[in-house]
MILORO-46043 format. One record per residue (C-alpha): residue in three letters; x, y, z. Coordinates in steps of 0.001 Angstrom, whole numbers, padded with zeros to 6 digits, always signed. Layout:
# residues N
AlaXYZ...
This chain:
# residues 159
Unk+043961-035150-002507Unk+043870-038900-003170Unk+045872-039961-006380Unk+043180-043359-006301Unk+040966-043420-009567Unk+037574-042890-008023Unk+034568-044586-009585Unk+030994-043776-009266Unk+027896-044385-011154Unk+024756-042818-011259Unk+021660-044509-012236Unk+017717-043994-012162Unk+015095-043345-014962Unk+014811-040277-017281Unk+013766-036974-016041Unk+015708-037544-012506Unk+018378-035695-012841Unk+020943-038508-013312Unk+023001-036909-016150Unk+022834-033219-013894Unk+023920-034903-010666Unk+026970-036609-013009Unk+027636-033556-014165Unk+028114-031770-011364Unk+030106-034334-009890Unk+032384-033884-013040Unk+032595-029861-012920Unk+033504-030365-008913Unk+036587-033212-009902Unk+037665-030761-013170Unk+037353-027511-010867Unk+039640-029538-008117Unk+042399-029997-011202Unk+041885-033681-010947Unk+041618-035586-014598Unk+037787-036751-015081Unk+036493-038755-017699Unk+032535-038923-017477Unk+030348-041185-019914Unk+026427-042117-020427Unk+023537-044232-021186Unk+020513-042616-022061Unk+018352-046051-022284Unk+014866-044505-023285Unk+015307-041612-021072Unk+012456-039658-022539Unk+010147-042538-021852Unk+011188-043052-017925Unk+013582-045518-019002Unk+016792-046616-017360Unk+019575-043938-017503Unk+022791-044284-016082Unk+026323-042126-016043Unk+029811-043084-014826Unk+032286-040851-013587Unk+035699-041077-012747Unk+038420-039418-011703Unk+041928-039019-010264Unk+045217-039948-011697Unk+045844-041679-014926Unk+042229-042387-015915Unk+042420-043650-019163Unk+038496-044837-019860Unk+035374-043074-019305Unk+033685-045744-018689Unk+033641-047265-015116Unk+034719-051541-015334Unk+032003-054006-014335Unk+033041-054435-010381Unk+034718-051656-009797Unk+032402-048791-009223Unk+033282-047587-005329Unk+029684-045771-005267Unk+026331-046551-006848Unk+024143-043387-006629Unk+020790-045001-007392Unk+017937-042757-007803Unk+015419-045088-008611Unk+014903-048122-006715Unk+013685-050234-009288Unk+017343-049687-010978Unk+019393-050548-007811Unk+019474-054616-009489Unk+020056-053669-012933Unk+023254-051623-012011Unk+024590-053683-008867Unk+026840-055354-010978Unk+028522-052217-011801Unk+029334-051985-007485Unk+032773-053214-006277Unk+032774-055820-003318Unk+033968-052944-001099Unk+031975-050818-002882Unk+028981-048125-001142Unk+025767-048487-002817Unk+023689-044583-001615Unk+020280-044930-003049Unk+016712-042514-002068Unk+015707-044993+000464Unk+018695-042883+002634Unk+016418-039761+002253Unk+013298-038953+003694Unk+012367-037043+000716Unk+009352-035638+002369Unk+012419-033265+003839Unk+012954-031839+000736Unk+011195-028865-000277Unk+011023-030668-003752Unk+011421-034528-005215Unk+013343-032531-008140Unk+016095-032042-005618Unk+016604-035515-004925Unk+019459-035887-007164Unk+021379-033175-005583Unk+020751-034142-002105Unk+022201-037551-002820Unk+025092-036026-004031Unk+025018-034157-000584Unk+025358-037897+000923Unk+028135-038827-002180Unk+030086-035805-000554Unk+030586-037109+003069Unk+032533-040401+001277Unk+034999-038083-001534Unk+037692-036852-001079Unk+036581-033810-002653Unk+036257-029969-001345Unk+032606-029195-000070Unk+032693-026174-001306Unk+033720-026620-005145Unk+030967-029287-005237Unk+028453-026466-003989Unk+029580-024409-006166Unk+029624-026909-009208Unk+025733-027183-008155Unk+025322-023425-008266Unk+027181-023656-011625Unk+024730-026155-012827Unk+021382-024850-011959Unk+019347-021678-012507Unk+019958-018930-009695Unk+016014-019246-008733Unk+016784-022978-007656Unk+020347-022197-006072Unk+018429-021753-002206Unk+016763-025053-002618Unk+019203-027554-003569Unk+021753-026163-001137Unk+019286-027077+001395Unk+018942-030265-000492Unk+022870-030838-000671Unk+023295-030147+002967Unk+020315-032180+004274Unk+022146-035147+002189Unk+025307-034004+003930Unk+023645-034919+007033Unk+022652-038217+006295Unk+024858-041614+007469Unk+024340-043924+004775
């Protein structure tokens, strides 16, 4: 397991599942034993507004809140927030957004969120298997089937 501080941030508009998919990125670092810090915007969230969540993890994070530059993945869920948040993206950094999906794959648009965490997984350094079960963790049993499919078509996918 990588000592590096990790930085990723997850943005889209309300009702995505951009805080969820943060979340479960958190419970997978925490369940790992690595030290997490997590923050959020909510924006106007209940009006489709811009939402956004950083998380970060690995050794001697001190912040939650991931530095302007320095984000080594931007999770965009929303395409119309990809400019808003590029600033947050590192030169080096790996911008994953839904135009890597073909969502019509999906056997709902309310997985999208975990299947791009499916494509987040192929890049961390991060056991497959806690982040399933961080997802399982996260959701209610009757949608476990689903966004495992969801996860593992994003596992799939070369971004």
């Amino acid at each position: 397991m990588s000592k590096k501080v990790t930085n990723v941030v997850f943005a889209g508009i309300g009702g995505q599942g951009v805080l969820k998919a943060s979340d479960i990125l958190a419970d997978a670092a925490f369940a790992s034993g690595i030290e997490i810090k997590k923050a959020e915007v909510h924006g106007m969230s209940q009006r489709g507004g811009s939402v956004s969540s950083d998380v970060r993890f690995g050794e001697g994070v001190l912040s939650p809140m991931v530095p302007e530059g320095k984000a080594d993945y931007l999770v965009v869920l929303d395409e119309t927030q990809v400019e808003p948040n590029a600033g947050c993206l590192a030169e080096d950094g790996k911008l994953i957004t839904v135009n890597h999906l073909d969502v019509s794959k999906l056997q709902s648009p309310k997985c999208v969120n975990i299947a791009l965490l499916g494509v987040l997984s192929n890049f961390l350094d991060l056991d497959v298997e806690i982040l399933k079960n961080s997802v399982k963790a996260n959701l209610a049993e009757k949608l476990h089937e689903m966004n495992m499919a969801a996860f593992e078509y994003g596992q799939s996918i070369e971004a």
